[in-house]
RODO-579070 format. One line per 5 residues: for each residue x, y, z of N, C-alpha, C, O. Coordinates in pm, 1 decimal, padded with zeros to 6 digits, always signed. Layout:
N
X:Y:Z:X:Y:Z:X:Y:Z:X:Y:Z  ...
//
This chain:
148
+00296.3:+03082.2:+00251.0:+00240.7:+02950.7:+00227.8:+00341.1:+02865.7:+00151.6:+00349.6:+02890.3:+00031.3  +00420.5:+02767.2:+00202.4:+00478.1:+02641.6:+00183.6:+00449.2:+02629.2:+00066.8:+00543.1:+02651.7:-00009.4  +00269.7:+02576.9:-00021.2:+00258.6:+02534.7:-00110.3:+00199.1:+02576.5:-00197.7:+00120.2:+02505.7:-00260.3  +00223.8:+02723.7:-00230.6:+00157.8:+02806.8:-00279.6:+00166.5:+02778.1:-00422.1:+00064.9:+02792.4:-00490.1  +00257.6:+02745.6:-00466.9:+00302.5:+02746.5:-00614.3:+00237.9:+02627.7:-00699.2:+00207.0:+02627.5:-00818.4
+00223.9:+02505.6:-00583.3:+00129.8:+02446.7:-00682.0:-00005.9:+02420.1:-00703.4:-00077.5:+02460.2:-00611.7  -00083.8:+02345.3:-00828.7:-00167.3:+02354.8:-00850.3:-00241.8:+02273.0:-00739.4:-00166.3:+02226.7:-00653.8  -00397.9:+02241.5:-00721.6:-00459.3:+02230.3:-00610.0:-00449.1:+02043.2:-00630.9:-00445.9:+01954.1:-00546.0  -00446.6:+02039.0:-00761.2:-00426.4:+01835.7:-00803.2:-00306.4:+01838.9:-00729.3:-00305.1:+01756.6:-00637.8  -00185.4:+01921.9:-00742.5:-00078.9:+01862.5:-00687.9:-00081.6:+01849.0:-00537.6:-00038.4:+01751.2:-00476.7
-00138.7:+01961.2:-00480.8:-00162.3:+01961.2:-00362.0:-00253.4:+01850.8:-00283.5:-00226.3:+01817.7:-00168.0  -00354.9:+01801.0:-00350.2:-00406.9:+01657.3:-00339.2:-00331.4:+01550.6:-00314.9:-00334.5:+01476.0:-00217.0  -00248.6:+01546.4:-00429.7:-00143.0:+01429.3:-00470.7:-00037.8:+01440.4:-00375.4:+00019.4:+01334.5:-00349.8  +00013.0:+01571.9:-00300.1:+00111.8:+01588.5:-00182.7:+00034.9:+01515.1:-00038.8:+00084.1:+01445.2:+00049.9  -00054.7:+01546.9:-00052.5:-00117.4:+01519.6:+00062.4:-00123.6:+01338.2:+00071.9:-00079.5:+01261.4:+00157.4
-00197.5:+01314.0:-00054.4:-00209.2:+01161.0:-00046.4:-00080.1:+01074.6:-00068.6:-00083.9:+00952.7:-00085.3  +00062.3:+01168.2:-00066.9:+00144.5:+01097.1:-00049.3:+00226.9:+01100.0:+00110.0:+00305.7:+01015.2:+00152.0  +00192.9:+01191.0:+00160.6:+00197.0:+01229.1:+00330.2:+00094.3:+01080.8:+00393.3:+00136.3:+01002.0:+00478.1  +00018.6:+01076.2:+00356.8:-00083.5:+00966.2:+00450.7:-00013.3:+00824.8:+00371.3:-00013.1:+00727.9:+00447.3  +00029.2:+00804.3:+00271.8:+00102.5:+00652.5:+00236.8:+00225.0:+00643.6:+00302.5:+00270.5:+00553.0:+00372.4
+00287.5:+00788.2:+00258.1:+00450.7:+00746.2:+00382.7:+00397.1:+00706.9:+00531.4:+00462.7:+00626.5:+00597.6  +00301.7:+00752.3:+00573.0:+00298.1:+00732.2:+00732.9:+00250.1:+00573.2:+00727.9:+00307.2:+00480.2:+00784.8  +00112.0:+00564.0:+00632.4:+00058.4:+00426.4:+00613.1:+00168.0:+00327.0:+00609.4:+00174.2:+00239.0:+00695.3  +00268.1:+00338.4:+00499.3:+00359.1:+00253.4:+00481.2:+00452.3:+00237.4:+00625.4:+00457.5:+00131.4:+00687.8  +00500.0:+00320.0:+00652.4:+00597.7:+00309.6:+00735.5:+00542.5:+00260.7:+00884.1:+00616.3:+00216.6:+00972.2
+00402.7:+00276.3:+00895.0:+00363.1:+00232.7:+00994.4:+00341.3:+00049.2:+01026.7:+00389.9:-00017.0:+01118.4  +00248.1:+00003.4:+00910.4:+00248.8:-00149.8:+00845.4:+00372.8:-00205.6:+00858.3:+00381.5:-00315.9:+00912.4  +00484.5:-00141.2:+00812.6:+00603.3:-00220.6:+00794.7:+00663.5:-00208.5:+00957.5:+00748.4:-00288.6:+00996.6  +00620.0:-00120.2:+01029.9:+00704.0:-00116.6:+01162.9:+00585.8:-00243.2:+01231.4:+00639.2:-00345.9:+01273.3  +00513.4:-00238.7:+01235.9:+00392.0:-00342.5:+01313.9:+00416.6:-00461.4:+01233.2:+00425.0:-00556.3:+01311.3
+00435.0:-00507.1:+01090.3:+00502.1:-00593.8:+01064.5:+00613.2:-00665.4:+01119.5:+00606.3:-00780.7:+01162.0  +00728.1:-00585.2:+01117.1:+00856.6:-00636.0:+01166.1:+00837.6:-00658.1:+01299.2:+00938.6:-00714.6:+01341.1  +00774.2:-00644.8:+01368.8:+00728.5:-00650.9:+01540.0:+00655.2:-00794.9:+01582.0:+00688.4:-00888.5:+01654.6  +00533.9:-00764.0:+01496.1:+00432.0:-00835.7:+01504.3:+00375.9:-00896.2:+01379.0:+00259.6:-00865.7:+01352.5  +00449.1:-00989.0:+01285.3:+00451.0:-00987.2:+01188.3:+00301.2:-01100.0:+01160.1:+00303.3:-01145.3:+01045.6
+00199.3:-01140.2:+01230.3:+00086.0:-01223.0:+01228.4:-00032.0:-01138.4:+01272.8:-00148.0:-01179.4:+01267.3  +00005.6:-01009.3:+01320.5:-00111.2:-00935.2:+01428.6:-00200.5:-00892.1:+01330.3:-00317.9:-00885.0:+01366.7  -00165.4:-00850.3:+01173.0:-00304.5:-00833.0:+01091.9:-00355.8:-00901.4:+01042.9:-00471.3:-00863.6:+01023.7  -00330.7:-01015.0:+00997.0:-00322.0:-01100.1:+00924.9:-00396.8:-01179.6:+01042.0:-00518.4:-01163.2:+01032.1  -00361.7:-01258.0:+01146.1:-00453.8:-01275.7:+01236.1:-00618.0:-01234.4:+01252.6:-00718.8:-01302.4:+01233.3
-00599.6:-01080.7:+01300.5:-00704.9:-01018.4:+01332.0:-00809.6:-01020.9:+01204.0:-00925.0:-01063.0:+01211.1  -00737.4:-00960.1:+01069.2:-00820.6:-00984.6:+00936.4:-00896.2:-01088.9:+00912.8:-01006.7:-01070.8:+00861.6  -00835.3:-01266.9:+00957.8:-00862.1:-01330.8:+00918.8:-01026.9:-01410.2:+01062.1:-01119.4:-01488.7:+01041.3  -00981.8:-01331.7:+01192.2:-01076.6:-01328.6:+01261.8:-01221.4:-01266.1:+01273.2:-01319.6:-01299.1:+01339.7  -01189.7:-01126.5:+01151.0:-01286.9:-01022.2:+01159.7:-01376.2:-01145.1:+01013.3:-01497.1:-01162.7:+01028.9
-01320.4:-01203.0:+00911.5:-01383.7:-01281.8:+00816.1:-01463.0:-01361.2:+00841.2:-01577.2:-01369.1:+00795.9  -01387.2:-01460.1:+00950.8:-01468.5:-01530.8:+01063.3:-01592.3:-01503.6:+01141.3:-01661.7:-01595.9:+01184.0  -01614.2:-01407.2:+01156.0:-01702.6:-01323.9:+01249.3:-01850.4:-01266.0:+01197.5:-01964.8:-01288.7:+01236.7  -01781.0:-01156.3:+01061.1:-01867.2:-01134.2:+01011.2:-01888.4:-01208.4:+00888.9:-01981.2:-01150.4:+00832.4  -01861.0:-01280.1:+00837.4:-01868.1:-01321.4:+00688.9:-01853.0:-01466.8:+00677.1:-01864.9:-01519.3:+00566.4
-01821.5:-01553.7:+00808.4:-01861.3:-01697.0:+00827.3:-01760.4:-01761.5:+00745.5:-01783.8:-01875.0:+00704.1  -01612.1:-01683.5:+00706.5:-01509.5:-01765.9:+00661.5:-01452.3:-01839.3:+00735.3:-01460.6:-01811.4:+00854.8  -01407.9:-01906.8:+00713.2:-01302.5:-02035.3:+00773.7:-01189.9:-02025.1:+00695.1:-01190.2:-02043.9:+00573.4  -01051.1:-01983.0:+00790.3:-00931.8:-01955.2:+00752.7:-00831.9:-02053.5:+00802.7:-00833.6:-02076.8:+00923.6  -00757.8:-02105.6:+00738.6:-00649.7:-02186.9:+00766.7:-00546.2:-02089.6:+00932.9:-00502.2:-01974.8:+00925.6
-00537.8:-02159.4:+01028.9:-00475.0:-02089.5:+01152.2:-00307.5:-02099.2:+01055.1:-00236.1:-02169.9:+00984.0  -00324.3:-01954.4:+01128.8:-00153.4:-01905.4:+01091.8:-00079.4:-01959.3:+01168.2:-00120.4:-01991.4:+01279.7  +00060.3:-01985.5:+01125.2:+00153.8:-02021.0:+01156.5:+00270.2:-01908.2:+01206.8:+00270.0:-01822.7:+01118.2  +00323.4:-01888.1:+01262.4:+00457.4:-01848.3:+01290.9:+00537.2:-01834.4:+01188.5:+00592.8:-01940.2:+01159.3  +00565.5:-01742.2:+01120.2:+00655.4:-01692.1:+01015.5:+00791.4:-01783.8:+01008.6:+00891.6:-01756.7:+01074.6
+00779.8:-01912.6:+00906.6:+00880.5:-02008.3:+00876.1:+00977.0:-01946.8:+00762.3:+01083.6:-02002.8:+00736.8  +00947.0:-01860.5:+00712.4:+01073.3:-01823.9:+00583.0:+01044.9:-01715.4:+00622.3:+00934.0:-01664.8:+00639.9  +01169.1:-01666.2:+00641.0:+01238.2:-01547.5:+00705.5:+01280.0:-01463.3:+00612.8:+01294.2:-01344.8:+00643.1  +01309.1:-01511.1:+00475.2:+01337.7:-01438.2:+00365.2:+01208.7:-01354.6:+00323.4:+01230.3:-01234.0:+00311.3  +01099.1:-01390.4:+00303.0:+01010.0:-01314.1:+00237.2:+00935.5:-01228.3:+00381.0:+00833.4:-01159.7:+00379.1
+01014.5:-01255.7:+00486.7:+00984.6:-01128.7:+00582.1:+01040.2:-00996.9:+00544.3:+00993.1:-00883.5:+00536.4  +01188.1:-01064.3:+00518.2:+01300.9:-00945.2:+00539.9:+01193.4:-00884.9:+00368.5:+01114.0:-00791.1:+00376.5  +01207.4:-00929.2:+00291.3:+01185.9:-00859.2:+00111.4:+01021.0:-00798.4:+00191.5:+01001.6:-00678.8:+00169.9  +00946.5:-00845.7:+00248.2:+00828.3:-00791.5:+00281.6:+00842.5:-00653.1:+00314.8:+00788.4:-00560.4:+00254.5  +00953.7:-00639.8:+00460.2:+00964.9:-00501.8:+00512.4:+01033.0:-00417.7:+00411.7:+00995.0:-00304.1:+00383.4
+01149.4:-00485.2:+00350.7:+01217.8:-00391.6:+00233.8:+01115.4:-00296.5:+00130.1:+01129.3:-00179.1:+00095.8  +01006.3:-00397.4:+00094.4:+00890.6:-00300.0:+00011.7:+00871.5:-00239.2:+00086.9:+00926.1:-00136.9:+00045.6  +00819.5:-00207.8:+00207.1:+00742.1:-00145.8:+00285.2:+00826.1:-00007.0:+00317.9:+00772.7:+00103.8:+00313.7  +00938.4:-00024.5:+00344.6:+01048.6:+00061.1:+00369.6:+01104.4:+00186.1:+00232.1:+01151.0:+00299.6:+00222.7  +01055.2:+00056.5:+00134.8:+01128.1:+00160.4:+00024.7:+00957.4:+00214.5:-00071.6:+00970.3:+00291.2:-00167.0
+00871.8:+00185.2:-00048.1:+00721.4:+00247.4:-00071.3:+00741.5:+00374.8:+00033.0:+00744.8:+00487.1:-00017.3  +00755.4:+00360.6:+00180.8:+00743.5:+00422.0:+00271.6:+00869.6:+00592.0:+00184.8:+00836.4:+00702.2:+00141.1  +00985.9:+00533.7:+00196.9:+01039.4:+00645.5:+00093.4:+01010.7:+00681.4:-00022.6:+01002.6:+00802.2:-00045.0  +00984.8:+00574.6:-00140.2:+00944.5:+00669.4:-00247.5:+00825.5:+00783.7:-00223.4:+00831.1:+00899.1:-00266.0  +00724.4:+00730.3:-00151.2:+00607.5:+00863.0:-00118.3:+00665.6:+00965.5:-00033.4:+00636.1:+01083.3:-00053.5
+00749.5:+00930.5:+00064.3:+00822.7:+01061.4:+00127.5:+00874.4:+01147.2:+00044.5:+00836.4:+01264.2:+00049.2  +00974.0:+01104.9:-00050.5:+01056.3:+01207.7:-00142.4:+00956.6:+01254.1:-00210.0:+00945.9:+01376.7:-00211.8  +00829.6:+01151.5:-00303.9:+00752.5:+01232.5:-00345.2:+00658.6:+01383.0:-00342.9:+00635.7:+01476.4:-00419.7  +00612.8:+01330.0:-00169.7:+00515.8:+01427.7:-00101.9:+00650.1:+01526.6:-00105.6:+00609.8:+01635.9:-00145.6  +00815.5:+01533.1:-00075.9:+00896.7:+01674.8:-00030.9:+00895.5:+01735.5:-00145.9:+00869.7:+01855.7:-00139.6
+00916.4:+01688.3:-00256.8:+00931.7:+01779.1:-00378.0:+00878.9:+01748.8:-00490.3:+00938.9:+01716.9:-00593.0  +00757.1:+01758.7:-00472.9:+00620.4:+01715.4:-00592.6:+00687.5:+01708.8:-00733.6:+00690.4:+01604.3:-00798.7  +00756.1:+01859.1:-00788.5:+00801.0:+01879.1:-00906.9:+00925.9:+01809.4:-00968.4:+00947.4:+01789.2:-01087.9  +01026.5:+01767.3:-00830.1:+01147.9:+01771.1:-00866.5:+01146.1:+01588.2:-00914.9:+01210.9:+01532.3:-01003.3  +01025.0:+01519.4:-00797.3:+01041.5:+01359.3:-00775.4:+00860.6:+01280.1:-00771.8:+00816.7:+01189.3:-00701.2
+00800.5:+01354.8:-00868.9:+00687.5:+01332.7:-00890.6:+00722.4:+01160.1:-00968.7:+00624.3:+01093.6:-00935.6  +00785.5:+01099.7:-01024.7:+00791.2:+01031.0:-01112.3:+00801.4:+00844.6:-01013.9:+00789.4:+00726.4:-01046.4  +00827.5:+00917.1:-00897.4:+00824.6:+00805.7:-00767.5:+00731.5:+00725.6:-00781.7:+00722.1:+00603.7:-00796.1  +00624.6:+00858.4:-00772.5:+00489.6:+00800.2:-00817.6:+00496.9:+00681.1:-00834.7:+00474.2:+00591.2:-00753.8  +00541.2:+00672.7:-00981.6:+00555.2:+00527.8:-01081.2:+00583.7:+00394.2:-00973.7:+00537.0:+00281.3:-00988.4
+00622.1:+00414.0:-00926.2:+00693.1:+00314.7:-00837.8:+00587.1:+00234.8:-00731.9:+00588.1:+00112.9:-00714.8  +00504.4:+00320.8:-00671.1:+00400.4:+00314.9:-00592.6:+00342.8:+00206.6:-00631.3:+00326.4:+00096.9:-00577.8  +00297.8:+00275.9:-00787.7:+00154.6:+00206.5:-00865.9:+00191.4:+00118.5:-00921.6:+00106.7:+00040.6:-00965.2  +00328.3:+00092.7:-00944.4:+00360.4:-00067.4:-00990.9:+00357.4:-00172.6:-00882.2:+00292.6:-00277.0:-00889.2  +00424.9:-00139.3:-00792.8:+00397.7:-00239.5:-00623.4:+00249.7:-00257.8:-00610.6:+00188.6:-00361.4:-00636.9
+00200.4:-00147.6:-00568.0:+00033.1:-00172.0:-00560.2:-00063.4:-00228.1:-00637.3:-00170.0:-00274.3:-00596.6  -00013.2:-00222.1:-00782.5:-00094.2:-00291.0:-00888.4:-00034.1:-00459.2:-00906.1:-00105.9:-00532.8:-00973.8  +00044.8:-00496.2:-00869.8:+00122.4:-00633.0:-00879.3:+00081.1:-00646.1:-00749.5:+00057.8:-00766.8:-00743.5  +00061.5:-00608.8:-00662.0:+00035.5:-00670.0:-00467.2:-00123.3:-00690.8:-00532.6:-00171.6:-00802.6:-00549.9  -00181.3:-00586.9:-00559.3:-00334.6:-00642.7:-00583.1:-00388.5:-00716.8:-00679.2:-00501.8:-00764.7:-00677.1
-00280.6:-00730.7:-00793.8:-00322.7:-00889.8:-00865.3:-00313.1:-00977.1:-00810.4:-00392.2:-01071.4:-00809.6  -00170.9:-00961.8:-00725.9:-00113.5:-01096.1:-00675.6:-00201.5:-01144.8:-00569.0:-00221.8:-01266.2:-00571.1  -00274.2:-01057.9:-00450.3:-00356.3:-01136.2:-00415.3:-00460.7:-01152.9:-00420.0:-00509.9:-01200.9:-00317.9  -00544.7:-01127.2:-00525.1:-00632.6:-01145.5:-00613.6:-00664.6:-01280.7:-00687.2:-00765.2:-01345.8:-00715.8  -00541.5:-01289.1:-00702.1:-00486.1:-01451.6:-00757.8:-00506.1:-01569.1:-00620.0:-00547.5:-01684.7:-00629.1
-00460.1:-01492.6:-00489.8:-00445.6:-01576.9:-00435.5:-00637.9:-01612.6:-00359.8:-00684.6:-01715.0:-00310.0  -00688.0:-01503.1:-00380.0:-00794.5:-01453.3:-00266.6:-00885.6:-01612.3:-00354.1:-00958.0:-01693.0:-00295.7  -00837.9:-01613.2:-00543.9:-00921.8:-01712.6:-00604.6:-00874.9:-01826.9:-00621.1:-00957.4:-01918.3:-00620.0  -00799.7:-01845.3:-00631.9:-00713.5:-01967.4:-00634.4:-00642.0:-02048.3:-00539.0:-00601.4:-02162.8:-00558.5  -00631.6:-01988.7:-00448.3:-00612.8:-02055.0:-00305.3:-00664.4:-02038.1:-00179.8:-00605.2:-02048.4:-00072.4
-00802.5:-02005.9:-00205.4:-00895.0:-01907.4:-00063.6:-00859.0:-01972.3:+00084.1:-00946.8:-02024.6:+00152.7  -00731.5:-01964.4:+00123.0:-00702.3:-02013.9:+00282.5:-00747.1:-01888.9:+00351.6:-00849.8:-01916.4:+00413.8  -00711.5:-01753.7:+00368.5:-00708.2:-01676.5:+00418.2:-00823.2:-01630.2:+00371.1:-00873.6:-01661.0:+00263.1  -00874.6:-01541.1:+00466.8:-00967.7:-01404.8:+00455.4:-00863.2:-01225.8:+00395.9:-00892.2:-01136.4:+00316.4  -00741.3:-01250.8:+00488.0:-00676.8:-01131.7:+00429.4:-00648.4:-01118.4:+00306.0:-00612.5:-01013.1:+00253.5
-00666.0:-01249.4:+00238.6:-00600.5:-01230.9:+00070.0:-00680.2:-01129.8:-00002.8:-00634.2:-01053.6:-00087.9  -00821.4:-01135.7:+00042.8:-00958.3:-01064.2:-00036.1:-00956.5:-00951.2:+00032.1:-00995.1:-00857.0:-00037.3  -00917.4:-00912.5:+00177.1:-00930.7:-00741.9:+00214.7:-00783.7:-00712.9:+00119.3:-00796.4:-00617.9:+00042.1  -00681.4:-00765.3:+00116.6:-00543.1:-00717.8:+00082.3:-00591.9:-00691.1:-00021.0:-00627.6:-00573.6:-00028.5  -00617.6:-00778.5:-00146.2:-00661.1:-00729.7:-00261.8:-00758.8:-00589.6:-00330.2:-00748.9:-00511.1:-00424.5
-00856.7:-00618.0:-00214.5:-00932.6:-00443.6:-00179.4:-00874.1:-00346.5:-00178.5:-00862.4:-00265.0:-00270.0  -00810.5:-00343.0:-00027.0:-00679.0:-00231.9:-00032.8:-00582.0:-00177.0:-00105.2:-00547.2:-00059.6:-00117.6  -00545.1:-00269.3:-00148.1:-00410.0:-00284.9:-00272.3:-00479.0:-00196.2:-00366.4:-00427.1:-00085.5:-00380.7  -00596.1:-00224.3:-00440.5:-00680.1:-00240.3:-00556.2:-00716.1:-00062.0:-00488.8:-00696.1:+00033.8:-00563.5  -00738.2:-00053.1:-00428.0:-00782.1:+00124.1:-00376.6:-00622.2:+00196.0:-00374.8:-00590.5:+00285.4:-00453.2
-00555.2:+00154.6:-00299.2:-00431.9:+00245.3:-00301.7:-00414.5:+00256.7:-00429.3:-00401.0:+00373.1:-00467.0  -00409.5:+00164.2:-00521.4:-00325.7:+00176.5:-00673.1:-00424.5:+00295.8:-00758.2:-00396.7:+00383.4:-00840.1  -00563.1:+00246.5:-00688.5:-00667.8:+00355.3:-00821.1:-00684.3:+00466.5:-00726.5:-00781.6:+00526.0:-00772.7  -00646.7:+00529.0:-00622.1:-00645.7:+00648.5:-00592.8:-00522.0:+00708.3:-00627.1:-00509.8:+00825.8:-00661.6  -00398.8:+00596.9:-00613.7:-00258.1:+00685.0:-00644.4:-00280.1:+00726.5:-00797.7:-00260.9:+00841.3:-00837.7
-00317.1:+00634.3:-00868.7:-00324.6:+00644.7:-01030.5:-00393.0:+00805.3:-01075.9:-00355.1:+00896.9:-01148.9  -00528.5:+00777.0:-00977.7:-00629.1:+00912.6:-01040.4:-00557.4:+01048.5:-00976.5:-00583.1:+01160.0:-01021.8  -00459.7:+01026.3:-00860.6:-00424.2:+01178.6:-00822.3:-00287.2:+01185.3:-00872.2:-00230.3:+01293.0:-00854.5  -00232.5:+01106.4:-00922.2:-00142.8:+01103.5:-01020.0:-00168.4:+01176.7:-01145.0:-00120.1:+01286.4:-01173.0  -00257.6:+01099.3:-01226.2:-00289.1:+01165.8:-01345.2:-00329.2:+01297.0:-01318.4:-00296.8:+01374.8:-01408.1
-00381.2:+01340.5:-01237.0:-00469.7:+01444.3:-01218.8:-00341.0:+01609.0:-01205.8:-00334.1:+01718.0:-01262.5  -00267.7:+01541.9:-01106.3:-00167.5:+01612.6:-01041.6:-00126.3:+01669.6:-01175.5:-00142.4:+01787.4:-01207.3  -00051.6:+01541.1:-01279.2:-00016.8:+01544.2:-01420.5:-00028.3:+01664.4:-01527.2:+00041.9:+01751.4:-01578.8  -00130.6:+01626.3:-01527.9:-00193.4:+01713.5:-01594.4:-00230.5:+01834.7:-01599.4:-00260.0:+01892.9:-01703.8  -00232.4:+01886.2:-01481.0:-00242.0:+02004.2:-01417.1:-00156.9:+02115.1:-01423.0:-00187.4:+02231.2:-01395.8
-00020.0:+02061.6:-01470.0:+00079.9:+02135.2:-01532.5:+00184.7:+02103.5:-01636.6:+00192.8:+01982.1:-01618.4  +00252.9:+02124.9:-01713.6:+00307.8:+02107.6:-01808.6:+00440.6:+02067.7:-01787.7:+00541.0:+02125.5:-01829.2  +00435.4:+01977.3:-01728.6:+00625.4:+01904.1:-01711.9:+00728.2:+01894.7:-01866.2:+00843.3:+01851.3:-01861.2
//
């Protein structure tokens, strides 16, 4: 058994970093492709069920905060990879995760209240707001579980 040696938190925390590398790396590839297709659809599903009215998207005019968009996505997508390969050696990646995720889910949190154009600002903020407090609790958990 591969993961015999560690404790069953870590083994949690391996796992839930296996489903963010794929998560991540997947978002950022459908991003760079199709960089309106969720954001679209999100803002249609608001429409639908929840009777929002969303400002129609535009065609991606600044090209810069595409490219820095996929770069997070790319380098989230690795920090959880190295994490999930060697729990003990690069557990501290972690950190990295939960700072992106906790600043993405203020930030659109901020935006979901202060500028309600979109419907995705308020699922993003959800999401964000779940990735950060599940990475956090199997973080700590993992943590603790052994004596670094």
């Amino acid at each position: 058994m591969r993961d015999a040696h560690f404790t069953r938190q870590e083994r949690d925390v391996i796992l839930w970093m296996r489903f963010l590398t794929v998560a991540f790396f997947a978002v950022g590839v459908t991003f760079a492709f199709h960089p309106n297709y969720f954001l679209h659809y999100l803002d249609s599903f608001g429409a639908v069920f929840f009777n929002f009215t969303s400002v129609p998207l535009t065609p991606p005019q600044f090209e810069i905060w595409w490219v820095l968009s996929l770069a997070l996505m790319g380098t989230l997508s690795y920090l959880a990879f190295m994490a999930q390969h060697d729990w003990v050696r690069y557990h501290h990646l972690a950190i990295g995760i939960l700072i992106a995720k906790a600043i993405s889910a203020i930030g659109f949190a901020a935006l979901a209240l202060f500028h309600p154009a979109h419907f995705f600002y308020i699922v993003a903020a959800i999401v964000d707001g779940i990735l950060c407090s599940v990475t956090w609790v199997a973080y700590a958990q993992a943590i603790k579980s052994r004596a670094y």
